[in-house]
C-alpha positions in Angstrom: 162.8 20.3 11.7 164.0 17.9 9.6 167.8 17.3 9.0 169.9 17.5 5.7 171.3 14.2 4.5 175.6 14.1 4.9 177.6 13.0 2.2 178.4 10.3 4.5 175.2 9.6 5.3 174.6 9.6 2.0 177.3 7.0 0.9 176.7 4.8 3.5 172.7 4.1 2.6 174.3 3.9 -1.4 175.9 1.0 -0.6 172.2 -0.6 -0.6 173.4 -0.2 -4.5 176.4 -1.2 -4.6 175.1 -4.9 -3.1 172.3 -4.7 -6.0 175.4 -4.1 -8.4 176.5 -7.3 -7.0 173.5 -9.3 -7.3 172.7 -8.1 -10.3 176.1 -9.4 -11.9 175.8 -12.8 -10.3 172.3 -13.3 -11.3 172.3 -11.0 -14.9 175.0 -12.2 -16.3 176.7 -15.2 -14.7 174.1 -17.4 -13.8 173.0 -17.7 -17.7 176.9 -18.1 -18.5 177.0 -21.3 -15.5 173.5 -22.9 -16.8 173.9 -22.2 -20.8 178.2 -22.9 -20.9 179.4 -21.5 -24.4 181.0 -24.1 -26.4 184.5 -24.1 -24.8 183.2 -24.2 -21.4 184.0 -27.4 -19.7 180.7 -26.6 -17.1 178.3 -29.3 -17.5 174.8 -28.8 -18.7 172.6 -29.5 -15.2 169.1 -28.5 -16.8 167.1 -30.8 -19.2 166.0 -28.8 -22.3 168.9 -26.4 -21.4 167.8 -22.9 -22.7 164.1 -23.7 -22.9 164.3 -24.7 -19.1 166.3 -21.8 -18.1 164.4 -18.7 -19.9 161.0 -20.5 -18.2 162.5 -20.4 -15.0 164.1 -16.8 -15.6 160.7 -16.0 -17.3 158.6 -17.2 -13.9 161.0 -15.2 -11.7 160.9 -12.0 -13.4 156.8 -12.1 -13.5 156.5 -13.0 -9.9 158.9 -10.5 -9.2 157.0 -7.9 -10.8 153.4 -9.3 -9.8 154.7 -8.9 -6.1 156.5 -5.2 -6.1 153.4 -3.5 -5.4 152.0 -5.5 -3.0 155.1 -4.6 -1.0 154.9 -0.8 -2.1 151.3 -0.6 -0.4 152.8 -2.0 2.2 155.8 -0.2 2.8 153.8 2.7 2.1 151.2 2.5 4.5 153.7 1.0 7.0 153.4 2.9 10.4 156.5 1.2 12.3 158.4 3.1 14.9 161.6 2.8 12.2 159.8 4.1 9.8 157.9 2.8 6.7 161.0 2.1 5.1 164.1 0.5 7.2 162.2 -2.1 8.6 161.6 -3.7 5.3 165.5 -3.2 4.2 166.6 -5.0 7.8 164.5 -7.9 7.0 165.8 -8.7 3.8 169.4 -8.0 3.6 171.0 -11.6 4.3 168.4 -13.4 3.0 169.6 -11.6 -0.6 172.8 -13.4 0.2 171.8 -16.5 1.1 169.1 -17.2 -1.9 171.5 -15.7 -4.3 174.7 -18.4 -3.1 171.9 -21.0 -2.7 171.1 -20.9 -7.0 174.3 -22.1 -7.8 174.8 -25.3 -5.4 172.2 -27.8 -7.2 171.2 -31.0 -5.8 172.8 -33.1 -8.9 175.5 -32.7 -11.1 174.5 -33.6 -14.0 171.0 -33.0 -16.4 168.1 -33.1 -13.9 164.5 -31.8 -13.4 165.2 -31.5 -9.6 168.2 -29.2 -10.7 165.2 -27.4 -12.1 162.5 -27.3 -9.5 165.4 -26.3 -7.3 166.6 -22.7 -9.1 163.5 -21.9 -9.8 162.6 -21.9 -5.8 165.7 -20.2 -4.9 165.2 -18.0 -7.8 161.6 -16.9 -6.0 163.1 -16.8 -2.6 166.3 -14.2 -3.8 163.3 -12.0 -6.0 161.1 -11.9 -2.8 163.6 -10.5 -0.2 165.0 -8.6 -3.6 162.2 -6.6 -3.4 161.7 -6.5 -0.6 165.1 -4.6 0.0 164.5 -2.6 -3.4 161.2 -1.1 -3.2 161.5 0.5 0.2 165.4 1.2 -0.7 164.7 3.5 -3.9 161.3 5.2 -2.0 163.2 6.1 0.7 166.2 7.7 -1.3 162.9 9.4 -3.1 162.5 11.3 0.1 165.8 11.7 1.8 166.5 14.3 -0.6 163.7 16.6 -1.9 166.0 19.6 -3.8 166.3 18.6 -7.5 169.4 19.7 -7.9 171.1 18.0 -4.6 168.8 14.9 -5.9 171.0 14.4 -8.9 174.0 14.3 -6.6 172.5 12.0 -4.5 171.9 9.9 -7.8 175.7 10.0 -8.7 176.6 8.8 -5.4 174.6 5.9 -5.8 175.4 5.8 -9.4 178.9 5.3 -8.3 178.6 2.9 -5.6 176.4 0.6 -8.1 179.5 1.2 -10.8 181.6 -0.1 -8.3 179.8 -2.9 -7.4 179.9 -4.0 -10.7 183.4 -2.9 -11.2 183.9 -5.6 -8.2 181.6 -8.5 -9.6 183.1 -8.4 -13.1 186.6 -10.1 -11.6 184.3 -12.9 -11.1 185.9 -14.7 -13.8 189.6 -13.9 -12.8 188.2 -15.6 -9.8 187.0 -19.1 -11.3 189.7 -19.2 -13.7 192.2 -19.0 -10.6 190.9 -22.0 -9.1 190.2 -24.1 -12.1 194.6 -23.0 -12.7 194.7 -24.5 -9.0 193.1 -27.8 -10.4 189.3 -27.0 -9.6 186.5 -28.1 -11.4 184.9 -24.8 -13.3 181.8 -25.4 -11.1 183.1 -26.0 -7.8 185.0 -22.5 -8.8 182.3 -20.8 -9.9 180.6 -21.9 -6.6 183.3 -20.4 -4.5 182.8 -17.0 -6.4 179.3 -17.2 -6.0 180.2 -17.4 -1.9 182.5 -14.5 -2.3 180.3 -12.2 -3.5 176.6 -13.3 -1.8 178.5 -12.3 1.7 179.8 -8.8 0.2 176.4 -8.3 -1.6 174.3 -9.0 2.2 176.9 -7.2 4.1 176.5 -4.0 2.2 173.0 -3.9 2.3 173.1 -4.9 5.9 175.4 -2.0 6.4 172.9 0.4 4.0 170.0 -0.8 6.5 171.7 0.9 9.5 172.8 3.8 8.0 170.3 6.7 8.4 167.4 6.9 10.7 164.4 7.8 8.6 162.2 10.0 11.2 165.1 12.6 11.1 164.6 13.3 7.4 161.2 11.8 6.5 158.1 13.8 7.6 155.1 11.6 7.2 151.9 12.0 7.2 150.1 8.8 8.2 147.4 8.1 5.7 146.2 4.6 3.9 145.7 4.2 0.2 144.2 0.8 -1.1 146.9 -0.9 -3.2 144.8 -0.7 -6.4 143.8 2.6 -6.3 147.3 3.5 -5.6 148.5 1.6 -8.6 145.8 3.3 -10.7 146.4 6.8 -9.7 150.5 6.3 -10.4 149.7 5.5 -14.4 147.3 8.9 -14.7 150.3 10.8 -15.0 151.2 11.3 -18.7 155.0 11.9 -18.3 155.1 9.1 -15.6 153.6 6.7 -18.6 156.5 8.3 -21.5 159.2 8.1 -19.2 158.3 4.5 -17.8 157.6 3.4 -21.4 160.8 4.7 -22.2 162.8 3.6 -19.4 161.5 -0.2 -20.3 162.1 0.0 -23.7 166.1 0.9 -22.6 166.6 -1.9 -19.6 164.8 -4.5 -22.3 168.5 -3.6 -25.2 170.0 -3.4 -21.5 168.6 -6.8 -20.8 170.2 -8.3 -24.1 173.5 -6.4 -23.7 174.1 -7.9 -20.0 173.0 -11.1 -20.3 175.3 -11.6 -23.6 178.1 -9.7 -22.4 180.2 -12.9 -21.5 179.4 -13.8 -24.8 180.6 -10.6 -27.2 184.2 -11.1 -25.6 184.7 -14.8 -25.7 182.8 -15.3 -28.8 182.4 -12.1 -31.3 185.8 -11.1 -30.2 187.3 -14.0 -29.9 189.2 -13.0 -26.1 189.3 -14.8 -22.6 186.3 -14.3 -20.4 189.0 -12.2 -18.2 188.9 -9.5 -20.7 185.3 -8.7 -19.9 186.7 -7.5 -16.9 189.2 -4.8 -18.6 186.5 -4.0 -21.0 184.1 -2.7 -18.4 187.0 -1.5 -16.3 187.8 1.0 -19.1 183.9 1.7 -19.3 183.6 2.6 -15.7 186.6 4.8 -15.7 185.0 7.0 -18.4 181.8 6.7 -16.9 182.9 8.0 -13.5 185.2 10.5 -14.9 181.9 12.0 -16.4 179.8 12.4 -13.7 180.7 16.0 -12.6 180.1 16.9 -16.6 176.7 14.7 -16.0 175.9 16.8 -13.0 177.0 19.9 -14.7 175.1 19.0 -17.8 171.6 18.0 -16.4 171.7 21.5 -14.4 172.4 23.2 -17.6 170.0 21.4 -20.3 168.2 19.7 -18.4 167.7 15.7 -18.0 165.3 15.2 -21.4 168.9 16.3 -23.6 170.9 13.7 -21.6 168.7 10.7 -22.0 168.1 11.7 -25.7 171.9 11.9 -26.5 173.1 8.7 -24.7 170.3 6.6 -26.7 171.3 8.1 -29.6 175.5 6.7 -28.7 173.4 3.2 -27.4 172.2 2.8 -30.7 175.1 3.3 -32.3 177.7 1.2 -30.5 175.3 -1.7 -30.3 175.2 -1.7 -34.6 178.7 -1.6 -34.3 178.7 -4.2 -31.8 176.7 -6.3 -34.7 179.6 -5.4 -37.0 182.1 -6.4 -34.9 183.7 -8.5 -37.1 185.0 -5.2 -39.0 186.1 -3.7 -36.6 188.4 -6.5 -35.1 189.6 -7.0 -38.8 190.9 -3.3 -39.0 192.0 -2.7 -35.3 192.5 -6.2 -33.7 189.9 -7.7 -30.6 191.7 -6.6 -28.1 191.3 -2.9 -29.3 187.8 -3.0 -30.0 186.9 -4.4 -27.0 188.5 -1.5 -25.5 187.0 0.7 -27.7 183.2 -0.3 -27.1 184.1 0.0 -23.1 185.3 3.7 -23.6 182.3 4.9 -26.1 179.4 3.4 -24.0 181.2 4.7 -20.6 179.4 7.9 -20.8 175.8 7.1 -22.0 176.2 4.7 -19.0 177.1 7.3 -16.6 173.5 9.5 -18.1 172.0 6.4 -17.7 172.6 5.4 -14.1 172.1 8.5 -12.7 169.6 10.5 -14.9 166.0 8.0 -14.8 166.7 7.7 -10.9 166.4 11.4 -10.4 164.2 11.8 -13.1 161.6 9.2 -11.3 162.4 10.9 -8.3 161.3 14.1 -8.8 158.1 12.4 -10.6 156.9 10.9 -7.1 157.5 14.2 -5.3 155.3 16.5 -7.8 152.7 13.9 -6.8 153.1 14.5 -3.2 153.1 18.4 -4.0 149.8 17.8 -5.9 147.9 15.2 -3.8 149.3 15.6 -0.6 149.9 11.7 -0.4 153.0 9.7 -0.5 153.1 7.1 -2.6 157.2 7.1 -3.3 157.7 3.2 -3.2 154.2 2.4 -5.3 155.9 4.4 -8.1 159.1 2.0 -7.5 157.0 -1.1 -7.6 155.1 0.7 -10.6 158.0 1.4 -12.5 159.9 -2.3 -11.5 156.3 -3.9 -12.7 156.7 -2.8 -16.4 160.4 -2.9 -16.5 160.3 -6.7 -14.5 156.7 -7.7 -17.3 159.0 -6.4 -20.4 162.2 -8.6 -19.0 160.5 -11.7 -18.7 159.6 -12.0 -22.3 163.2 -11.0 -22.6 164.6 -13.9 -20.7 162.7 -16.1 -22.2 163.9 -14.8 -25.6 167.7 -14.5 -25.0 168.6 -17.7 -24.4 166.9 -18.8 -27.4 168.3 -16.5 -29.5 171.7 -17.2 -28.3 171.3 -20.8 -28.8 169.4 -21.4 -32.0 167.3 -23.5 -30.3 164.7 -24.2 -28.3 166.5 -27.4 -26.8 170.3 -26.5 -27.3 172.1 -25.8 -24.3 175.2 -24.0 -26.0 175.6 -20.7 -27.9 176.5 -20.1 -30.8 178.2 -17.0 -32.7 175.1 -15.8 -35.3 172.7 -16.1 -32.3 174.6 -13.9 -29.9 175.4 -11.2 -32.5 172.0 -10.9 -33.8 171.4 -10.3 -29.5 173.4 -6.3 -30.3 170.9 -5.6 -33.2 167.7 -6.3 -31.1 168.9 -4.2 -28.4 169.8 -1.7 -31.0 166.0 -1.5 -32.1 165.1 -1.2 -28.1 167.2 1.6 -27.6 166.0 3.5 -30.6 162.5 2.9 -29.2 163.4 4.5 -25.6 164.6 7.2 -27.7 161.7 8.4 -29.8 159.7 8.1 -25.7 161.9 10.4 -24.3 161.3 12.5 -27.0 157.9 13.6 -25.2 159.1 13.9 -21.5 158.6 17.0 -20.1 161.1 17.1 -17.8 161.4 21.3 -17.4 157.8 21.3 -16.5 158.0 19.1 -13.7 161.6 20.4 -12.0 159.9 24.2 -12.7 157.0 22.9 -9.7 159.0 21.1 -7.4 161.4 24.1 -7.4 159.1 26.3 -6.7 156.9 24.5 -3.9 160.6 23.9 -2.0 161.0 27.9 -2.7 157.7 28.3 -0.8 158.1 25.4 2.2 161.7 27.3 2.7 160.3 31.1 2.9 157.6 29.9 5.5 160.2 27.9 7.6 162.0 31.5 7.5 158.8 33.1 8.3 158.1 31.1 11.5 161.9 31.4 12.4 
């Protein structure tokens, strides 16, 4: 019989997000900010063509990220290891997340060079590769460690809040750097050390997450192969798969602009240190994790489809204000607007996290109920292959919308605030998607196949 999932249990394999919360700062938003400086950075400019260089590098590593997701989903799916189909992928890739990750940041030369170049973009491939490598099997196991949809939106908030305090953690990067270049460090070397810093958390946690449940005493699986392109094919058939996948691109595309500029809205559109990032998201994660019991509440009540719908609708609207920033700081100062826009996006954040993860979730499971084949980590890799295709284009484009210029390796301030608009237009996007997911449909079938397994476990008890 197979065992119920602790909440310790549960936290433990959630810090497998709270190392991606990690990661994801250091690669989202601070390796841009360390390869495009703004205009007051004293960082020097290490790639030739400066943005160009760096969204086709970005660009290349997002697509080969995305191209090589479900090759590892088939793999992990059809995986028949004594550990499981799962933890042996997550072992194997922990520390080299670290490594790859430190490894980006400690170029060859110190000034403008193509080998600077050649060199991220190989380390860039190598952290993506055992990326997903840890990812794909990571979110297909947490698919199936918890089948009740209710308990599964718990399970979400957990995680939610272990990757909220990663990023919590990540964004006193800058108090960091700005400590050692006080202590007469060059802002690279500094940056570097912070880089260190947080590659060893990031690999420990996930080393830690990779240990922490063993998956024969909650998976049951039945052994079966599926060829990789018919598995791929037979994920897209499924219309509310497509509407929420569509959607959920649409939103991590404005999410895409928002993270990757965020350095940039406090140092240049509000005119603040790059340390005050760290209390404007500290004010946005304590309203986000004050909401998740109202979250939980919430998506019980109304179901996920109202949640979604209602934190696009507040996306939309703080990212326009966001574009007229400048009116706001006029009438309430930069320091208060920057902690205004970190308490009104806390709680569409909070929906956010937790809601598509469940959502997805739940999407994979109704099509083990209806095929009687489990495919959890192809509709990972399915899901990352849009969402990584769409973010490409989006890498490329930020930097050159941030910049002016194709060649330019600086921001400047019409090019970052036009970067709140776009993502604006995205998130309005997501929102007319969601309209048509039919989310009561699908929780109404999974509920009652678990009402069925449970009355024939009593039966034979």
């Amino acid at each position: 019989m197979q065992k119920k999932l602790t909440g310790k249990a549960m936290f433990l394999f959630c810090l497998g997000d709270f190392s991606r919360a990690i990661f994801n700062g250091l690669t989202a938003t601070y390796l841009m900010y360390l390869f495009i400086p703004a205009e007051n950075s004293s960082l020097p400019v290490l790639l030739p063509y400066g943005a160009l260089t760096f969204a086709v590098i970005r660009g290349i590593g997002v697509i080969f990220d995305a191209l090589i997701d479900p090759f590892i989903a088939s793999r992990s799916d059809n995986c028949k290891s004594r550990l499981g189909a799962r933890i042996p992928f997550l072992r194997f890739a922990a520390i080299p997340m670290g490594v790859f990750a430190l490894l980006m940041v400690f170029m060859p030369v110190h000034a403008q060079s193509w080998i600077n170049a050649v060199w991220l973009l190989v380390m860039l491939l190598l952290f993506n590769l055992s990326s997903s490598l840890f990812l794909v099997p990571y979110y297909a196991l947490m698919a199936e460690l918890v089948t009740d949809t209710k308990r599964r939106v718990f399970f979400s908030t957990i995680n939610t809040l272990l990757f909220v305090i990663g990023s919590a953690v990540i964004y006193i990067t800058p108090i960091i750097k700005n400590a050692l270049v006080a202590n007469g460090y060059s802002e690279l070397v500094a940056w570097r050390a912070a880089f260190l810093v947080f590659g060893i958390l990031g690999a420990l946690t996930a080393f830690i997450s990779s240990f922490s449940v063993k998956e024969e005493d909650y998976v049951v699986r039945e052994q079966s192969y599926t060829p990789l392109l018919s598995s791929l094919r037979a994920t897209f058939r499924y219309r509310d798969f497509t509407v929420l996948l569509i959607g959920y691109m649409l939103m991590w595309i404005a999410f895409s602009f928002f993270n990757s500029t965020l350095m940039y809205y406090v140092t240049m559109l509000l005119g603040l240190s790059d340390n005050y990032a760290v209390i404007v998201m500290a004010a946005a994660m304590a309203v986000g994790v004050a909401t998740y019991p109202l979250v939980n509440f919430l998506a019980s009540r109304v179901g996920k489809k109202v949640l979604l719908l209602f934190a696009c609708t507040a996306y939309v609207l703080i990212y326009t204000g966001i574009f007229f920033s400048a009116v706001f700081v006029r009438a309430f100062g930069a320091a208060a607007t920057g902690i205004l826009i970190g308490v009104l996006i806390g709680f569409p954040i909070s929906i956010t996290n937790i809601i598509p993860v469940a959502a997805f979730a739940d999407l994979a499971q109704y099509d083990t109920i209806q095929t009687g084949q489990n495919r959890q980590a192809m509709f990972v890799a399915s899901r990352n292959l849009l969402q990584q295709l769409s973010q490409a284009v989006v890498l490329f484009i930020v930097p050159i919308v941030i910049t002016g210029s194709v060649a330019d390796g600086v921001a400047y301030y019409g090019g970052v605030r036009r970067t709140a608009l776009i993502a604006a237009g995205f998130i309005l996007g997501a929102l007319l998607c969601y309209v048509f997911y039919r989310d009561k449909r699908i929780t109404t079938a999974i509920n009652q196949y678990n009402e069925r397994q449970h009355r024939g476990n009593e039966e034979r008890t």
